[in-house]
C-alpha positions as CSV (number, residue, x, y, z in Angstrom):
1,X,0.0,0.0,0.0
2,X,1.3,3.4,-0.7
3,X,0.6,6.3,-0.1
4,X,-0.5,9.6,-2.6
5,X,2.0,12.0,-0.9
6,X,5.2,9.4,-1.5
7,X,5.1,7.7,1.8
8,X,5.2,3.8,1.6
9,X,2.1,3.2,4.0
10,X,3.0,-0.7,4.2
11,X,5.9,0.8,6.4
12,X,4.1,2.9,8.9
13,X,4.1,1.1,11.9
14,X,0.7,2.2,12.5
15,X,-0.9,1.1,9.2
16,X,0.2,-2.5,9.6
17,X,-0.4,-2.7,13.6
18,X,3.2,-2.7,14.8
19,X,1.7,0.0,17.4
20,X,-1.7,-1.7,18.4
21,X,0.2,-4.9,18.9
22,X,3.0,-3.2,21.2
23,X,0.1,-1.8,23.2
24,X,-1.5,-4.6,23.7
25,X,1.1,-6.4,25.2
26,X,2.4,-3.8,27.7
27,X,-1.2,-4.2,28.6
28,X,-1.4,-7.1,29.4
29,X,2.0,-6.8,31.3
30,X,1.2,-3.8,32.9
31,X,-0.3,-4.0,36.7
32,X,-1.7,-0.8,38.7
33,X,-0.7,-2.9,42.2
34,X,2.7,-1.2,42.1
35,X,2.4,2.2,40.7
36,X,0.3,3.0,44.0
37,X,3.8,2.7,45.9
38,X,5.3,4.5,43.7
39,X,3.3,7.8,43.3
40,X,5.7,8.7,39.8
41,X,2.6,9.1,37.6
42,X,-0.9,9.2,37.2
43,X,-1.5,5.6,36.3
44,X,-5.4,5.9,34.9
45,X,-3.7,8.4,32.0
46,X,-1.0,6.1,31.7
47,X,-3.9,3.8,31.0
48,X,-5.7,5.5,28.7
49,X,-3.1,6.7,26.4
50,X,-2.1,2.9,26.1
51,X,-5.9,2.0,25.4
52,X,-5.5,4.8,22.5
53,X,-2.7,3.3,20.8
54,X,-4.5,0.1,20.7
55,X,-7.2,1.9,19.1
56,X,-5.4,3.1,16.5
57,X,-6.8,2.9,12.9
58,X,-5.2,4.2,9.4
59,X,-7.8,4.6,6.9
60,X,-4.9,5.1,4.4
61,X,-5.4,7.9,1.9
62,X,-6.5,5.7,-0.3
63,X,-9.6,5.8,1.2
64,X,-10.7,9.1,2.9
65,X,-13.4,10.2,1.8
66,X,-13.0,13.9,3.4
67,X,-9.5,15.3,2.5
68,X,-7.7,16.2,5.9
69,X,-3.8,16.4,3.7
70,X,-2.8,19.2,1.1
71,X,-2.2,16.3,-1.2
72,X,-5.7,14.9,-1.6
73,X,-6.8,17.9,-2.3
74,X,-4.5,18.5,-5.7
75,X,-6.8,18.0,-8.8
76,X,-4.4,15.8,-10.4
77,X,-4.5,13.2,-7.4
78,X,-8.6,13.7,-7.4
79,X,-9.3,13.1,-10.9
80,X,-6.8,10.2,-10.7
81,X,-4.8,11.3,-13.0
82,X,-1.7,10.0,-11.2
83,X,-2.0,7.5,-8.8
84,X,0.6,9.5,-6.4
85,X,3.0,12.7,-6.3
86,X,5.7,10.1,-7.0
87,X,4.4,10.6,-11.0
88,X,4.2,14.3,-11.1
89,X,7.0,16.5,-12.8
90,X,6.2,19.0,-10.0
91,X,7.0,16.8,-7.2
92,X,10.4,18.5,-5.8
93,X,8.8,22.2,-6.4
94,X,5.0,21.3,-5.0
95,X,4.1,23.1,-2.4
96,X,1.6,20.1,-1.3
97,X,4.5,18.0,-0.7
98,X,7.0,20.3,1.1
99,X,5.8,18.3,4.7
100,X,6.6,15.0,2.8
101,X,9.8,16.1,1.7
102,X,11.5,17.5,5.0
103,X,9.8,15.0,7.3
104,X,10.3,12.2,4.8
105,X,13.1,13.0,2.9
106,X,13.1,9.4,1.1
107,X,10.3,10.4,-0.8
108,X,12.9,12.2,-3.0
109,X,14.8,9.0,-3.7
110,X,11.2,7.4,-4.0
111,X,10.6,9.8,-6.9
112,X,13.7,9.5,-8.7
113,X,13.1,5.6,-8.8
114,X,9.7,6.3,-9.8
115,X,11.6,8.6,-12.6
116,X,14.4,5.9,-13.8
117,X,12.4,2.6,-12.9
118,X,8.8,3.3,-13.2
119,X,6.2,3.5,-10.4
120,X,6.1,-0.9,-10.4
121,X,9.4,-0.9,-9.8
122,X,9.1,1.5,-6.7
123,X,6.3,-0.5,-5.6
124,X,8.4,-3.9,-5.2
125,X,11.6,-2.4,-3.7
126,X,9.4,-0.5,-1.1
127,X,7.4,-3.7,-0.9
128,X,10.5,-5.9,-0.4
129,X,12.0,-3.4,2.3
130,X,9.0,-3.5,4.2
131,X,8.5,-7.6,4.5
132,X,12.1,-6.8,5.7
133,X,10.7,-4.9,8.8
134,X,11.7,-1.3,7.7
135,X,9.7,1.3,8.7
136,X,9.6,5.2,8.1
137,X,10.7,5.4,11.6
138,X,14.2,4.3,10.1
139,X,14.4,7.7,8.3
140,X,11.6,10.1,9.5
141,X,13.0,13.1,10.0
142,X,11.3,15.8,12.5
């Protein structure tokens, strides 16, 4: 899965439920009995931010139905003209994808594959990468 802005969603940790799974087990390993002797934090917050992550859920772009991003707004990604950013000649000077290019700077070297290779063979490298357990946590940038 990938994602209109250049982000490989198939290596969000959130979109395949690397997140919800890590919550769930520190649930089940965490126990109030101790934090009450401790006094470090407020445990029932603790609680319910853990409880959130659980809950997490990525529609993916490829399915909201109200635009929330810059990019899903562009008429070229609307009238599905190009299946992502990754295809458009004004990828490096769009001002829709100047978040996706500081905080994810691999989108650059997405689009020049996408450029040289074509957009399948983007889509099997990133594909291959991510069975591999990479994630854009390996080189978000903030």
């Amino acid at each position: 899965m990938f994602g209109r802005c250049g982000v490989f969603c198939s290596q969000c940790p959130t979109f395949r439920g690397d997140i919800q799974n890590l919550a769930k087990k520190l649930k089940e390993h965490v126990k109030d009995d101790w934090v009450d002797e401790l006094c470090i934090f407020d445990f029932k917050n603790f609680m319910k931010g853990i409880d959130w992550c659980i809950n997490l859920n990525c529609p993916t772009c490829q399915k909201i139905e109200e635009p929330w991003c810059e990019v899903l707004k562009c008429e070229k990604i609307i009238s599905k003209e190009m299946r992502s950013c990754l295809e458009c000649q004004e990828f490096l000077s769009c001002s829709k994808t100047d978040y996706h290019r500081k905080r994810y700077p691999v989108v650059i070297d997405y689009y020049n594959t996408v450029k040289e290779k074509g957009f399948a063979a983007y889509l099997k490298e990133e594909t291959e990468k991510a069975e591999q357990g990479v994630t854009f946590l390996d080189y978000r940038t903030y």
